[in-house]
C-alpha positions, 0 to 999 in steps of 0.5 A: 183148509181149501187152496186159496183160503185166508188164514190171517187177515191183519191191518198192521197200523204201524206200516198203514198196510193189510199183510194177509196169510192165506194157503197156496193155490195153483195159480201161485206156481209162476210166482213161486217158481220166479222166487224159488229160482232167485239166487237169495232164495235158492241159497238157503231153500235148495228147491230150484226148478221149473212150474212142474217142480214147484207144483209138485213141490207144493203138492207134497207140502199139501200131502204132508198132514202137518204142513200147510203152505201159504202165501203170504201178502201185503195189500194185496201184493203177495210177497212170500211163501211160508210153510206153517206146520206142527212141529211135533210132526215135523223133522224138527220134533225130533231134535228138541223136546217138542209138544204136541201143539207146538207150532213152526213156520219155514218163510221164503221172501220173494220180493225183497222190496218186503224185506225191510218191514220183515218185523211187522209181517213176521210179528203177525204171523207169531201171533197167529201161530200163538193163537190160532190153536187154544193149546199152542204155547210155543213157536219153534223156528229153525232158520239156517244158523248162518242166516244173521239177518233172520235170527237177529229178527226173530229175536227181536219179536219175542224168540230166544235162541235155544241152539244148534240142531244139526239136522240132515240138511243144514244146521239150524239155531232153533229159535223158540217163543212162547205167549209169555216171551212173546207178548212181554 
């Protein structure tokens, strides 16, 4: 998809709010860059740096054919960045028995005053990565194994904790949802 392009448009009446997930564009970098340099952030992305390292950042996200980055917002008000990919593609693919239409999300917060309905947002985005493709059945996350806050979340809205994956630069749970799990 085009910079800038809606991937998911949903009004989540939980919240009364409208979280959109739509692809980066270069107008984002000043707000990635704050987020990315954030002490949160930098702990658990390890991608600080300027404008320039940012967009070059992004660019080889944008590069990479099964990665797409997006920037993730509640009415309007974007909140968060997220790597949307195909797992089977991806470094991870080769530490579980990926499929190929296995789907996978990195998310960064960058306004913590979102943190606290993560439920909601996150709940929409499994879902579009359940559906967005007819022959995706399962969702892998591999957040930081000592990310507590993330895993308890995720495993709260359908995902089931499959693990450890060492993986060359941290050690991850891999955390995995299918239809079924996810809409029991």
């Amino acid at each position: 998809p085009a910079p800038n392009t809606p991937l998911l448009i949903k009004y989540i009446p939980a919240i009364s709010k409208t979280f959109t997930l739509r692809t980066v564009s270069d107008s984002d970098i000043p707000t990635l860059t704050k987020w990315q340099n954030s002490p949160r952030v930098a702990y658990f992305w390890k991608e600080t740096g300027d404008e320039n390292h940012q967009r070059a950042y992004v660019r080889k996200i944008w590069d990479t054919p099964h990665s797409v980055p997006c920037i993730g917002e509640i009415d309007d008000v974007p909140f968060a960045y997220f790597e949307i990919y195909w797992a089977a593609y991806d470094l991870l693919g080769g530490y579980y028995r990926a499929n190929p239409y296995d789907r996978g999300a990195h998310a960064l917060v960058g306004d913590e005053a979102f943190r606290g309905i993560a439920v909601h947002w996150m709940s929409a985005i499994m879902g579009y990565l359940l559906t967005d493709h007819p022959l995706t059945t399962r969702v892998v996350m591999e957040p930081r194994s000592d990310n507590g806050v993330i895993i308890g979340l995720l495993c709260n809205i359908g995902c089931r904790y499959m693990g450890t994956v060492k993986l060359p630069h941290k050690v991850s749970a891999l955390l995995m949802t299918t239809r079924a799990w996810f809409w029991e």
